[in-house]
C-alpha positions in Angstrom: 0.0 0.0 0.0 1.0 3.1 -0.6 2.8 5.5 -3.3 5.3 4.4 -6.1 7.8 6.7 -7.5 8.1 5.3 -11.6 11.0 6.5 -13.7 11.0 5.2 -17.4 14.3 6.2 -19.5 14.3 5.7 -23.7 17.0 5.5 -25.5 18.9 8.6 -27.1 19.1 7.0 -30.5 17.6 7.9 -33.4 13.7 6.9 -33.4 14.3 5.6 -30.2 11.1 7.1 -29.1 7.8 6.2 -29.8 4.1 7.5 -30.7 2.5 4.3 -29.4 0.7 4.4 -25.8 3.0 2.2 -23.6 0.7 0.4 -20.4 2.8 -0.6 -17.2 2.3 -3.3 -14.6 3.8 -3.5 -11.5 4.8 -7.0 -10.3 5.9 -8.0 -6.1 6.0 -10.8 -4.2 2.5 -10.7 -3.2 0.6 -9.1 -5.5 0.5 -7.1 -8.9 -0.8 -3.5 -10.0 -1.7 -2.2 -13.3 -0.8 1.8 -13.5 -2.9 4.0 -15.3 0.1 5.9 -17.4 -1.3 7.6 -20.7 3.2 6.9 -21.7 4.3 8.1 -25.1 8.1 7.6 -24.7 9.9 10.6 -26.3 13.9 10.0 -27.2 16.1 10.6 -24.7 13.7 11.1 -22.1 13.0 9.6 -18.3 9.6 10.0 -17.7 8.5 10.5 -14.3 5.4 9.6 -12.5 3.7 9.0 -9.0 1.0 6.5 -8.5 -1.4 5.0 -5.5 -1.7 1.3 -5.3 -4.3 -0.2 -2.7 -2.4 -3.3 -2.3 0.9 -4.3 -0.5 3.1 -5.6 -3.6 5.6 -6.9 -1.5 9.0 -6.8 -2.7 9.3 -6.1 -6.5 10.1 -8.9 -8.8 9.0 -7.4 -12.4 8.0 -4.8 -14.5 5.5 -5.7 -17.1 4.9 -3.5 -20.4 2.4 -4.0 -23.3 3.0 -1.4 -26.0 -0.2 -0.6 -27.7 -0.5 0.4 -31.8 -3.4 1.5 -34.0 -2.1 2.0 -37.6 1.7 1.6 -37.1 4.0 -0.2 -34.8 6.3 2.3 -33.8 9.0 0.6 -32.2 10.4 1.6 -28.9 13.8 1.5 -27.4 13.7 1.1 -23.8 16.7 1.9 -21.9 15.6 1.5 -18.1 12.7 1.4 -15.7 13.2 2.4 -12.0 10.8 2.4 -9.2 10.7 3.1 -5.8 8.1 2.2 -3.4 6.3 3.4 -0.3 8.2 4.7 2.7 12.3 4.5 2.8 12.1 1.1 0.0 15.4 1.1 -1.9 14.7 2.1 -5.5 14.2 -1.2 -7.5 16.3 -0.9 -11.3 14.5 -3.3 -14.5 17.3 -2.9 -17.0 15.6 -3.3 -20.5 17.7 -2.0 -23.2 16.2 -3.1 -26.1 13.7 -2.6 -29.1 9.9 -3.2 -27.9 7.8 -4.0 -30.9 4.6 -5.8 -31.3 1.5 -5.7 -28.9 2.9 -8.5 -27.0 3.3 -8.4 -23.3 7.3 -7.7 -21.7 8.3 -8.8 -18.4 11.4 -6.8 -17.2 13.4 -9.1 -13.8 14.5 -7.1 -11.3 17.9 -6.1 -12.0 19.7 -8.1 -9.3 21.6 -11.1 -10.6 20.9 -14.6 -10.5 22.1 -18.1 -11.0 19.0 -20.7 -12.0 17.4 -22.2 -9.2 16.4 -25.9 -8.6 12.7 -25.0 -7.5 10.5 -25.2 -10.8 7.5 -23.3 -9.3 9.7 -20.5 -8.5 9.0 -17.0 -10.8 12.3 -16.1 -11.8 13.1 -19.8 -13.0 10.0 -19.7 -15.3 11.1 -16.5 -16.8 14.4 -17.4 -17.6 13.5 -20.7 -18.4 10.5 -19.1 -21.2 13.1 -16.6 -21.6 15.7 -18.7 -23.3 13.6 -21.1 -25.2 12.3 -18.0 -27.3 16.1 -16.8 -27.7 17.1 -20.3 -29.0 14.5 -19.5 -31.7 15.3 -16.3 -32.4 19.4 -16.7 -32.2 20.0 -19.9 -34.3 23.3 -21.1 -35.8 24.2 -21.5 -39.8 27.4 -22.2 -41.4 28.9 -19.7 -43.4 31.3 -22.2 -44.8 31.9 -25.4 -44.1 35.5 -26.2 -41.3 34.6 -22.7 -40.3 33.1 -20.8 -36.9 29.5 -21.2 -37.1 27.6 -17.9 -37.3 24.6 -16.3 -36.5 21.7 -17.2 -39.0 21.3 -13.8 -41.1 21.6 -13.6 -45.0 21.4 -10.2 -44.7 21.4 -7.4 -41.9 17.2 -7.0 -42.1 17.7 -11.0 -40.9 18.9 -10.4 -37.7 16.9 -9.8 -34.3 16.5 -5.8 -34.1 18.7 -5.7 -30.8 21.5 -6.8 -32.4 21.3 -4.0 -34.9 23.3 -1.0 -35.6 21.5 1.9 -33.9 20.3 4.4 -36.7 23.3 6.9 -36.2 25.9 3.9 -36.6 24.2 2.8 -39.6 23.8 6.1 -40.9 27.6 6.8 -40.6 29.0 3.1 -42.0 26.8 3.8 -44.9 28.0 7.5 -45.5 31.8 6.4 -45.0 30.9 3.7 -47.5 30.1 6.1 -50.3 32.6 8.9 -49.4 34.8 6.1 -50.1 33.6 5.1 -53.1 33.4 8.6 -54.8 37.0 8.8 -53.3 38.0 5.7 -55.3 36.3 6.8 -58.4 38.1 10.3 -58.0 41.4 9.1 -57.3 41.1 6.4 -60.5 40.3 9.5 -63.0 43.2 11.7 -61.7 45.9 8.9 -62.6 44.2 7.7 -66.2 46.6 9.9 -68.2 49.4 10.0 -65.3 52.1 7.5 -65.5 52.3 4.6 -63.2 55.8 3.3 -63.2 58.1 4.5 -60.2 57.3 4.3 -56.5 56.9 8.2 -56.1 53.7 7.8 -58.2 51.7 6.0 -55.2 52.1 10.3 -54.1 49.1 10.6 -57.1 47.0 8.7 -54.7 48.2 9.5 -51.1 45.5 11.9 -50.2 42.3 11.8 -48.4 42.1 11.1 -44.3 45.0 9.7 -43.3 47.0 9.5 -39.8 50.2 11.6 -38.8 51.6 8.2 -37.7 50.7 7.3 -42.1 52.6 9.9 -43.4 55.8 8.7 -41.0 55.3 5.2 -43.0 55.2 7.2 -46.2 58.6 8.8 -45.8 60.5 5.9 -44.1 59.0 2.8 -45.7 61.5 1.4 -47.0 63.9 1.4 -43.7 64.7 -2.0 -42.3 64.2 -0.5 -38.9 60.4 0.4 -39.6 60.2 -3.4 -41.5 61.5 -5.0 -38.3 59.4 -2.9 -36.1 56.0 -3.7 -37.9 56.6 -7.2 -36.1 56.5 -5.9 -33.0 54.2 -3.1 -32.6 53.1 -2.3 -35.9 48.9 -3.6 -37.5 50.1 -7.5 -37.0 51.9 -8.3 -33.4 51.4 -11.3 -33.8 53.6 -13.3 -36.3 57.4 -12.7 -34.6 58.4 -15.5 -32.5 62.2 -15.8 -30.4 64.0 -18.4 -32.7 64.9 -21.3 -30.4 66.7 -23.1 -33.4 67.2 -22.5 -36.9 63.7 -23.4 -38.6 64.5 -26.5 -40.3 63.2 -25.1 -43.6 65.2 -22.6 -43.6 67.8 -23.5 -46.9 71.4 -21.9 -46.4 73.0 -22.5 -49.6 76.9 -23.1 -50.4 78.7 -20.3 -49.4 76.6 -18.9 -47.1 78.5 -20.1 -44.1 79.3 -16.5 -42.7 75.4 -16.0 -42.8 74.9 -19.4 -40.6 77.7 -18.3 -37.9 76.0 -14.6 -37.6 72.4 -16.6 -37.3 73.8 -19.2 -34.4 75.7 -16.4 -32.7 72.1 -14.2 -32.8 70.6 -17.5 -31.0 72.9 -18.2 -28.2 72.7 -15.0 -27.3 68.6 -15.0 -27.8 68.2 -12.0 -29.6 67.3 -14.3 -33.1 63.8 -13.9 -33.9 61.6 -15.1 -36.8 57.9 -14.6 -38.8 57.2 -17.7 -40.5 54.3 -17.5 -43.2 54.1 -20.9 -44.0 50.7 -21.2 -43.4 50.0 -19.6 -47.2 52.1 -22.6 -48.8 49.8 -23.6 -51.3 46.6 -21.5 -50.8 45.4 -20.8 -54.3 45.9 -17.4 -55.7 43.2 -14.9 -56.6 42.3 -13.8 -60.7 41.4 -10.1 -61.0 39.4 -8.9 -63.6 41.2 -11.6 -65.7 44.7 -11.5 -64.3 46.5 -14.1 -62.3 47.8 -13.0 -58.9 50.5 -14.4 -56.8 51.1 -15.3 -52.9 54.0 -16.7 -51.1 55.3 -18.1 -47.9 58.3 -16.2 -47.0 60.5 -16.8 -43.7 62.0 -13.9 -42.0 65.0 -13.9 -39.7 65.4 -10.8 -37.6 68.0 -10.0 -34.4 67.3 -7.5 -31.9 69.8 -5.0 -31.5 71.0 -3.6 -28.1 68.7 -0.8 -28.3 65.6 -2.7 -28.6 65.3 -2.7 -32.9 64.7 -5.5 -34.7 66.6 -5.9 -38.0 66.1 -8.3 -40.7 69.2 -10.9 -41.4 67.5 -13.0 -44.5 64.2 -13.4 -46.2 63.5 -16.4 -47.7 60.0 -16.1 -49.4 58.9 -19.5 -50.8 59.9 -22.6 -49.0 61.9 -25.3 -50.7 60.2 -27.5 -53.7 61.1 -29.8 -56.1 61.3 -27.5 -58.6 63.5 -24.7 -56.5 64.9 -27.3 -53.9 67.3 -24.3 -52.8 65.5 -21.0 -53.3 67.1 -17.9 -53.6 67.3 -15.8 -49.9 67.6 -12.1 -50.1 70.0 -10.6 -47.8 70.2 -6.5 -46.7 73.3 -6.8 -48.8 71.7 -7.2 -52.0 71.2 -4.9 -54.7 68.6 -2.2 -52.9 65.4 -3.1 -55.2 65.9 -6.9 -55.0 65.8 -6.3 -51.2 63.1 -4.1 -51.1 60.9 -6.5 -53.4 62.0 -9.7 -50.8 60.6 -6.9 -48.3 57.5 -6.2 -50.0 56.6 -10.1 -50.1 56.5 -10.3 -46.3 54.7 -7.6 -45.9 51.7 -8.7 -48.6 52.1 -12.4 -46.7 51.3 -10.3 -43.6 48.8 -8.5 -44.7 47.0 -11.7 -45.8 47.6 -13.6 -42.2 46.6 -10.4 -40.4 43.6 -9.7 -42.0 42.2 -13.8 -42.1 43.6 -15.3 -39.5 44.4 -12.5 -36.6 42.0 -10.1 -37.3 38.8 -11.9 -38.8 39.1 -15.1 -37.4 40.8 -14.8 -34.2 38.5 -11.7 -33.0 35.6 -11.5 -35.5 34.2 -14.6 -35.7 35.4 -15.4 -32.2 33.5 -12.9 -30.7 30.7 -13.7 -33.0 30.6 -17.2 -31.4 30.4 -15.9 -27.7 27.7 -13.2 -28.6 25.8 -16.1 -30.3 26.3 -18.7 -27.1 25.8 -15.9 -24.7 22.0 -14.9 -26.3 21.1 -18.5 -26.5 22.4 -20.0 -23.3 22.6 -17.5 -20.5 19.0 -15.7 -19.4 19.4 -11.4 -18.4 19.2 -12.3 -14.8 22.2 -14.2 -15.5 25.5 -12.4 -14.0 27.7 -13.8 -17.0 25.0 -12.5 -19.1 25.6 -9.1 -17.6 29.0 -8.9 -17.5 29.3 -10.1 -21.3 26.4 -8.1 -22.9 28.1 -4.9 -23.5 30.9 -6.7 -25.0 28.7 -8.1 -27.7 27.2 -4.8 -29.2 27.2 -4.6 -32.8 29.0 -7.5 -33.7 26.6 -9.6 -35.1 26.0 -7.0 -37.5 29.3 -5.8 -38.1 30.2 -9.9 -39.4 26.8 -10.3 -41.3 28.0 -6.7 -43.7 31.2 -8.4 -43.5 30.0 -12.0 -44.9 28.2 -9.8 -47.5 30.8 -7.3 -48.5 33.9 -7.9 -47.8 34.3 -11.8 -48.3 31.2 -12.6 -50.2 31.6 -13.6 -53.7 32.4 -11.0 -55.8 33.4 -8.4 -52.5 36.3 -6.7 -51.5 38.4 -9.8 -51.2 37.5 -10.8 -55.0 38.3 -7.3 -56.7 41.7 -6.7 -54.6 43.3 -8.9 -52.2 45.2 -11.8 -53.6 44.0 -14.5 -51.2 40.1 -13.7 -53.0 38.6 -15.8 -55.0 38.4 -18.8 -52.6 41.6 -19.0 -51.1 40.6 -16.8 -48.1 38.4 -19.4 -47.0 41.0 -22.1 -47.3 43.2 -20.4 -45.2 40.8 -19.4 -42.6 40.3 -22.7 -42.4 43.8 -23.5 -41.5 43.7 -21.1 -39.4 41.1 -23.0 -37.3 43.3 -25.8 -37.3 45.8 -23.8 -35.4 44.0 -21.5 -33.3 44.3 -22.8 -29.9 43.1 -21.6 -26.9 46.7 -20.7 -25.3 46.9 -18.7 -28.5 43.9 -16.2 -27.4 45.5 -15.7 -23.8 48.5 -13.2 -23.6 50.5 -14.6 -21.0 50.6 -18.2 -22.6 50.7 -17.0 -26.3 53.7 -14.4 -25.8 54.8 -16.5 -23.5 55.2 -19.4 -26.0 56.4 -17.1 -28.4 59.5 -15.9 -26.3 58.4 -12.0 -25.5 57.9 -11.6 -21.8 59.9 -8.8 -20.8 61.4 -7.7 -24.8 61.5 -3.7 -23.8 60.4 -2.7 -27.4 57.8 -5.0 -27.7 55.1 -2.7 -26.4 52.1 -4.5 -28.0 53.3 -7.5 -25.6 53.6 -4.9 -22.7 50.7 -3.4 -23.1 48.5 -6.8 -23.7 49.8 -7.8 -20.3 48.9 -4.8 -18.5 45.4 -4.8 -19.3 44.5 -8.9 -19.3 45.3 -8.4 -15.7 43.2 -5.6 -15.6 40.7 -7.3 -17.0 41.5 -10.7 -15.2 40.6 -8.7 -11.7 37.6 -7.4 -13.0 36.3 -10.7 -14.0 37.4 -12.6 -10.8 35.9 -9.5 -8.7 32.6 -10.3 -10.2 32.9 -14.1 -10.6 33.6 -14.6 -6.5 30.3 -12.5 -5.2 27.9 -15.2 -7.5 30.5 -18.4 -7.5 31.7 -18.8 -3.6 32.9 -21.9 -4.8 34.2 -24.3 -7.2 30.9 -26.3 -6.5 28.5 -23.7 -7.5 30.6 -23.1 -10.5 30.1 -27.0 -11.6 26.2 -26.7 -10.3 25.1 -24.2 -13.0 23.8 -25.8 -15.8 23.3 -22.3 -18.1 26.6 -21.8 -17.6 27.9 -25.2 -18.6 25.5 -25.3 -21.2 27.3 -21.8 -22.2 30.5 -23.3 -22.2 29.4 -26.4 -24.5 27.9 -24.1 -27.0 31.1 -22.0 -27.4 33.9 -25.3 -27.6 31.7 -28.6 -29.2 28.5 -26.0 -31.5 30.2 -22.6 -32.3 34.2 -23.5 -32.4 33.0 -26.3 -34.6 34.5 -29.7 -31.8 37.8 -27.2 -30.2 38.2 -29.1 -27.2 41.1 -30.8 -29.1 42.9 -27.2 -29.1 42.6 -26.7 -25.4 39.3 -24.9 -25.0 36.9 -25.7 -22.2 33.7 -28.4 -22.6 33.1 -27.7 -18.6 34.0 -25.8 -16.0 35.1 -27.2 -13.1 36.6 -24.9 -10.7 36.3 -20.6 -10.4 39.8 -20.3 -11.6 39.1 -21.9 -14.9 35.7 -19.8 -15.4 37.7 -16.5 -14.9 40.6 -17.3 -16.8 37.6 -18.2 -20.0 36.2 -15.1 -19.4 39.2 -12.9 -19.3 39.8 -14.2 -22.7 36.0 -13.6 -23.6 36.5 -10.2 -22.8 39.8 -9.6 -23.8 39.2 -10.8 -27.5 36.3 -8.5 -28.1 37.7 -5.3 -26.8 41.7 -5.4 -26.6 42.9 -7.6 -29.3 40.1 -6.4 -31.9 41.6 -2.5 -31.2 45.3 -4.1 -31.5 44.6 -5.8 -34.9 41.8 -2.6 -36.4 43.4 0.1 -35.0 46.9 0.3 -37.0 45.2 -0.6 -40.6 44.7 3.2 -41.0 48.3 4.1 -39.8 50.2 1.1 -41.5 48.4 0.2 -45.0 47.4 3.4 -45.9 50.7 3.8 -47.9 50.0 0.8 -49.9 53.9 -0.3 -50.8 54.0 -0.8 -47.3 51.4 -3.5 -47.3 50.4 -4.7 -50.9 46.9 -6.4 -51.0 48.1 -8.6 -53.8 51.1 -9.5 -55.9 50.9 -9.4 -59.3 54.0 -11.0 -60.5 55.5 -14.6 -59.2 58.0 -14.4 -56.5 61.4 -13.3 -57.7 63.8 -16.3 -57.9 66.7 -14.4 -58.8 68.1 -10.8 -57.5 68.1 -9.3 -60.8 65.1 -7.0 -59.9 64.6 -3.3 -61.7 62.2 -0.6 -61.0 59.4 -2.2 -63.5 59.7 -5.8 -61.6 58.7 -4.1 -58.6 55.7 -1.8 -59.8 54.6 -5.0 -62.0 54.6 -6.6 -58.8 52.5 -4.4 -56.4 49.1 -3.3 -56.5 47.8 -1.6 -60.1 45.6 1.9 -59.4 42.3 0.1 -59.1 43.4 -2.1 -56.2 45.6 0.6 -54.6 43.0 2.7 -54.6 40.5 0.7 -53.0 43.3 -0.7 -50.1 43.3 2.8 -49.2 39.5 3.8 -49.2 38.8 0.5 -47.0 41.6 1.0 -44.9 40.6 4.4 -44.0 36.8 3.1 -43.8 37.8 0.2 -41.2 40.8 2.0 -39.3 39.1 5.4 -38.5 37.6 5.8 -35.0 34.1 4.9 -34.8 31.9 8.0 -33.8 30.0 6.3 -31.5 32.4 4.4 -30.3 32.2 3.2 -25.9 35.9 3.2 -24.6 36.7 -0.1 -22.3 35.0 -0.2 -18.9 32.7 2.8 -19.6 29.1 0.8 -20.0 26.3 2.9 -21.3 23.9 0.6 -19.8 23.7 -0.4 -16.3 22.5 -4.4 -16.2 24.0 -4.7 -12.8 21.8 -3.7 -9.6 23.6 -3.5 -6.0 27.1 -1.5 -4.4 29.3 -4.3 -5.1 28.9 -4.9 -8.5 28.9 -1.1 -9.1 32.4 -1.0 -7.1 33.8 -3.4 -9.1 33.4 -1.7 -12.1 34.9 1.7 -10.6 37.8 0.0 -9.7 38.1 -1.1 -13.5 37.5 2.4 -14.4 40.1 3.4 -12.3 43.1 1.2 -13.0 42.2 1.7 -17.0 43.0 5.3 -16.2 45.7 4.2 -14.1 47.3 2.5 -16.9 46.2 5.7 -19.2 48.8 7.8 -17.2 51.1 5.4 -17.7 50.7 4.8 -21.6 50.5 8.5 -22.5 53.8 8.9 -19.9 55.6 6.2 -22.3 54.3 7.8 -25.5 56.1 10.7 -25.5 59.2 9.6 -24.7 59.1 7.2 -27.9 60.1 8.5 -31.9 57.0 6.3 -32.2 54.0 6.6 -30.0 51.8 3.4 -29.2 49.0 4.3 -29.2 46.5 1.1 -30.3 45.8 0.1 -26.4 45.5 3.2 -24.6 42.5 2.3 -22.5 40.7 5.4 -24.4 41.2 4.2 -27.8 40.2 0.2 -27.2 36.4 -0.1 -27.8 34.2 -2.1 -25.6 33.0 -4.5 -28.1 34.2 -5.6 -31.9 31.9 -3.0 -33.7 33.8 -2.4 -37.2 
């Protein structure tokens, strides 16, 4: 008995509001009250109102809303719904966040988090349990391609459930960027028809249009085996350099090379040989553009590390051995300068095709894809894994369906440019799969296996450190105030059933490749989770982020190769333009890296949640204290910075985005 205080917030998006009456019911323990609100959410809003009810509610369990049409259904985002009851009552949160269509009726839990209960007659396990059998028809799984991460069912972006959509002003802005790009591309291809196209200094014609500072620094020192080496440590790919612990067996030293072999054992005694090994390309088929053949190759780098922390390539070795080349040729710093900088310009197209498929599509795309996917079939809102992964699923779902249809569709960006189009994308994604374990996805095994714990100059690995054990505290502070104990950990079946979903049904069976069918203690549920939220927010921003800054310049980082790997080191000025990119596909390398690199405009930095699924002080400390070491470790980052020639800037806890959005 008595009055109730009712605060309903809409979202600030575009047509967020709505014309359409909206009717309330309040639901307690012991009773439940229809309010007479005449509601017509306006954007932006809370809404505010006071209302009598006769009957003692009891504690408040649910919100109900029904919103009402007569000629259109005018969609409504809700954000929030708070209440506060008679006398001193604590005020009572029903997070919503989502689109409300239809006439149908929409019960909102109490914000407070809960694990599934073993009474059946209890409310909160029919909801969830009503709850998640309507998700698992509403979230389904389809292959994309067969040996690949499953995905979400969606041939299109009007396929997928409206609260996995880009909000109006996101859509809005990809779109625009889209055609700014393309008009930017058709622009750039008339200035150069009746401009020559046969030295390096005519990529200039083409270098203009957004670009970075950090762009125009590749620009002018390209070509410079310190800014080579240092692409493997900090640059858009961290994560191909491994410390050498022998010399890789297919590495081919031919007669006379024996000086080469004593500097390359001396380099690994003293642990400062390092390698990038492309072999995973051996063989993948090579693309056909608009009729002609392109080429790919496998190369093998061997780098030291100098004193001062730079890493300098020794030898390049770009195809393995064959029967037809049993000793191929290796290109040394020594060599004539074009035949080096060709050898060069091989790695870096071989990188651009592992970065792009394997560390950057794969390893955090479809990844993430896979969790957001598990997460909305397996795990109810009152679930607290729910409500700690939710904001770290925004957008993705659509941001992979535009990609699937776009970028690696038949006859997308990946066809017209990239030399690994045409088919051989997906055969190398699917080695990929083969290889990506789940030590792979966690930075203190993966750089540990590759040999860069404490490398001063290898800031990426610094960095990646710093904030998984951000994270890692974050994600254990929630974990311990729901899982007390190893026991209630095993005792949830949502959760396990989560866990299943991700390994055996989304990873396609990766329980051979270390990854978790159960969990069986808190430790290992924190350490998945870490890596949950790690890969959608950390390692997306350190694989997206540098595309603007590195492959802008397109020598740099060639989307195809239009000539066969040199076999000999008689290279001139024409082998190497015949080599890289024409116009066409130099043109559009720039207008997507720009498109895909740029910082989204409605982008939500790490930590800072625009909604608030979480009701109670504990949870809400929790997530200050994450706010506070990110800014902690801001300091710290923007200290570094300046004292380096070249800034790092791709996991400053301001530039990493909450969730893989582009």
């Amino acid at each position: 008995m008595g009055r109730y205080r009712i605060r309903v917030a809409t979202g600030a998006s575009l047509y967020s509001g709505s014309h359409n009456r909206v009717q309330l019911w309040l639901v307690g323990a012991r009773g439940e009250a229809e309010l007479e609100l005449q509601l017509r959410p306006a954007r932006g809003q809370v809404e505010e109102f006071e209302r009598h009810v006769a009957e003692d509610l009891g504690p408040l369990q649910f919100v109900k809303l029904r919103k009402h049409h007569s000629l259109v259904d005018d969609a409504w985002f809700c954000d929030r719904i708070t209440v506060r009851g008679p006398g001193d009552s604590a005020e009572a949160a029903f997070p919503c966040y989502r689109w409300v269509q239809g006439e149908d009726v929409l019960s909102l839990p109490e914000g407070t988090a809960r694990l599934a209960g073993d009474n059946a007659l209890d409310i909160f396990q029919k909801h969830r349990e009503k709850e998640l059998k309507e998700r698992q028809q509403t979230y389904c799984w389809a292959t994309w391609k067969e040996g690949l991460p499953l995905t979400i069912a969606a041939g299109s972006t009007e396929d997928l459930p409206p609260n996995m959509r880009f909000h109006e002003e996101k859509r809005l802005d990809f779109e625009w960027t889209q055609k700014a790009g393309t008009l930017e591309t058709i622009l750039k291809r008339v200035y150069t028809l009746l401009s020559p196209w046969n030295r390096l200094e005519d990529f200039d014609q083409i270098f203009w249009g957004p670009k970075s500072a950090l762009a125009e620094m590749v620009h002018q020192r390209w070509q410079d085996d310190e800014i080579f080496g240092y692409q493997f440590l900090n640059g858009a790919n961290p994560m191909m350099l491994r410390r050498s612990t022998s010399l890789p067996s297919r590495l081919v030293l031919p007669p006379g090379m024996e000086e080469l072999r004593t500097q390359l054992e001396k380099e690994l005694q003293q642990g400062s040989l390092f390698e990038a090994d492309f072999i995973l390309l051996d063989g993948i088929p090579a693309n056909v553009i608009r009729g002609e053949k392109q080429y790919l190759a496998a190369p093998l780098v061997m780098l030291k590390m100098e004193s001062d922390g730079k890493l300098l390539p020794m030898v390049i070795q770009i195809q393995p051995p064959s029967p037809s080349l049993p000793i191929p040729a290796l290109f040394l710093p020594s060599d004539p300068p074009l035949a080096w900088l060709l050898a060069k310009c091989w790695v870096r197209n071989s990188d651009f095709q592992l970065h792009q498929l394997h560390h950057h599509l794969l390893s955090t795309h479809l990844l993430a894809e896979v969790i957001a996917v598990a997460t909305m079939r397996c795990l109810p809102e009152m679930h607290p894994i729910f409500k700690l992964l939710i904001p770290h699923i925004r957008y993705t779902m659509e941001i992979n369906t535009r990609a699937r249809t776009q970028l690696i569709s038949d006859g997308g960006i990946f066809d017209k440019a990239i030399s690994t189009g045409g088919g051989g994308h997906v055969q190398l994604l699917r080695r990929a799969l083969a290889q990506l374990t789940y030590r792979s996805l966690c930075p203190p095994d993966n750089l540990a296996d590759r040999g860069l714990l404490g490398v001063p100059s290898a800031l990426y690995a610094h960095d990646a450190l710093h904030l998984w054990e951000i994270i890692a505290r974050y994600v254990e502070g929630i974990c311990r105030l729901f899982y007390p104990g190893d026991d209630v950990v095993r005792g949830d079946p949502e959760l396990q059933a989560w866990c299943r979903e991700i390994t055996e049904v989304g990873l396609c069976q990766a329980q051979d490749r270390g990854f978790p069918i159960s969990f069986q203690s808190q430790k290992q549920l924190c350490h998945f989770l870490t890596m949950c939220v790690f890969t959608c927010t950390v390692q997306h921003s350190a694989v997206n982020q540098g595309q603007l800054d590195w492959y802008a310049w397109v020598p740099n980082a060639p989307c195809t190769m239009r000539m066969p790997p040199p076999t000999t080191k008689d290279v001139t000025m024409a082998t190497v333009m015949g080599s890289l990119p024409d116009v066409q596909q130099s043109c559009l390398q720039m207008t997507i890296t720009w498109h895909l690199g740029r910082r989204q405009p409605d982008m939500v930095p790490l930590g800072h949640h625009k909604e608030k699924y979480f009701s109670g002080p504990k949870v809400k400390a929790i997530l200050k204290q994450l706010q506070m070491d990110l800014e902690n470790l801001e300091r710290e980052i923007t200290a570094r910075n300046k004292q380096l020639d070249i800034p790092y800037e791709y996991m400053k806890p301001s530039h990493i985005e909450n969730s893989v959005t582009i």
